[in-house]
C-alpha positions, 0 to 999 in steps of 0.5 A: 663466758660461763666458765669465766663467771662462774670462776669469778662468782667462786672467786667471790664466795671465797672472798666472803667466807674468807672474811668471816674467819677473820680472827677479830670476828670470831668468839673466843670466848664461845666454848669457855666453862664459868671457871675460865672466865672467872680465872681470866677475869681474875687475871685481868684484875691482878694486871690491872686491866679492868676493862678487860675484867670486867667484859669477862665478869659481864660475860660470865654473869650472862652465861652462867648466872647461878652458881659460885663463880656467878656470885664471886664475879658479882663481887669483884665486878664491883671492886673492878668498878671502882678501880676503872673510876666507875664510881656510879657502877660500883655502887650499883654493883655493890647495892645489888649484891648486898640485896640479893645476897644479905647473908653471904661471907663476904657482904662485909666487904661490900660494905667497905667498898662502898664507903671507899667509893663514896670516900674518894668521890670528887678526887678527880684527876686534878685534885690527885696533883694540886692539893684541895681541902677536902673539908670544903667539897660537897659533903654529900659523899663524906656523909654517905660513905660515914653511913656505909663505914657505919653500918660495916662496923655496927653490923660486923665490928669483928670484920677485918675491914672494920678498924680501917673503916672507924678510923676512916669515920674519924677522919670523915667526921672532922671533914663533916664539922670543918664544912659546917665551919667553912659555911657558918663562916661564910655566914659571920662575913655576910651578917647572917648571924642567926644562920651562923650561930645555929650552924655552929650550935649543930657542929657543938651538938652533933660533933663533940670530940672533934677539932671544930667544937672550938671554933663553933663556940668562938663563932657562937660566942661571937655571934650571939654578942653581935646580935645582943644576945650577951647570955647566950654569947657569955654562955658560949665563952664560959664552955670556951674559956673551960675547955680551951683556956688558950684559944686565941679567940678568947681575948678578941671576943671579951674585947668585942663592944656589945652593940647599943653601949 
């Protein structure tokens, strides 16, 4: 019995041990030097697995935080972030290194990324098969990646991110007057005309040269008639009628009855 048990208790410390050399459980990484995390994070990037990158980035970060891969990873963990639909992690990312590395080479690009990140927010799997105007969501995000895509051309005009991000400010810019004219109209339907001529007068003050100034001043013109202010309503089709002599809302504002005649 005692050779039998002892077999049997052998039979099961084999068993264990054998257990946790499993592969699965073992460290691979255990032995890596900084500049072999950094190259499979890097190869795990490139092939579009961003999970996988990022675990390597994380890893590398943990083990080795001070040094030139550290800092690259820092980088482009941000970049692997945004890739991975993290958006919020991405800017964490980004805002950490822009603070702890304010002179580094490469903060240009942090800058960038966040006015990408910002500038996709809100496009959803949905949106990326059935079209949306994008001038009619949030524009909480159109306005903090407008901020960032500022700050990269104002601190760095000589980067080579800085001509996409001014034409992409355009295109925010355009978005950005359109929602004050969705929302000035919204209030013309509901007869709040002081709401929706003050609306349209911060469109006229705040974003000349874009493609809404004309519909502001027709909304202007049109709100500023309907609450008897006629001054005011013949000051907003003079610069109407000056600038845009084929506006089609020209004919239907002086056609318009004023109230109390």
């Amino acid at each position: 019995m005692r050779i039998t048990g002892l077999l049997l208790l052998l039979a099961l410390l084999g068993a264990t041990s054998g257990c946790s050399l499993i592969p699965d459980q073992i460290d691979q990484t255990e032995n890596w030097s900084a500049s072999k995390f950094y190259s499979e994070a890097k190869k795990s990037l490139s092939e579009g697995d961003f999970e996988e990158a990022i675990r390597y980035y994380e890893l590398l970060e943990a083990r080795f935080p001070f040094g030139k891969y550290a800092q690259q990873a820092q980088v482009e963990i941000a970049y692997a972030y945004y890739k991975y639909d993290e958006p919020a992690s991405a800017l964490a990312a980004a805002d950490r290194f822009i603070k702890l590395h304010p002179r580094h080479p490469h903060v240009d690009y942090l800058y960038y990324l966040k006015g990408l990140v910002n500038f996709n927010a809100g496009k959803d799997l949905i949106s990326k098969y059935i079209p949306q105007d994008p001038t009619q969501r949030d524009p909480g995000a159109a306005r903090a990646s407008f901020d960032d895509f500022s700050i990269l051309v104002r601190k760095y005009p000589n980067s080579k991110y800085s001509a996409d991000a001014r034409q992409r400010m355009l295109f925010l810019r355009n978005n950005l007057a359109e929602y004050e004219i969705h929302v000035a109209n919204y209030y013309m339907l509901r007869d709040a005309y002081i709401a929706a001529a003050n609306r349209a007068k911060y469109v006229v003050e705040n974003y000349q040269k874009t493609t809404a100034i004309p519909k502001a001043l027709s909304i202007m013109a049109r709100a500023y008639k309907l609450m008897g202010l006629q001054d005011l309503s013949d000051g907003a089709l003079r610069v109407l009628k000056l600038n845009y002599p084929e506006h089609p809302e020209l004919a239907v504002i002086e056609a318009m009855p004023v109230p109390g005649k």
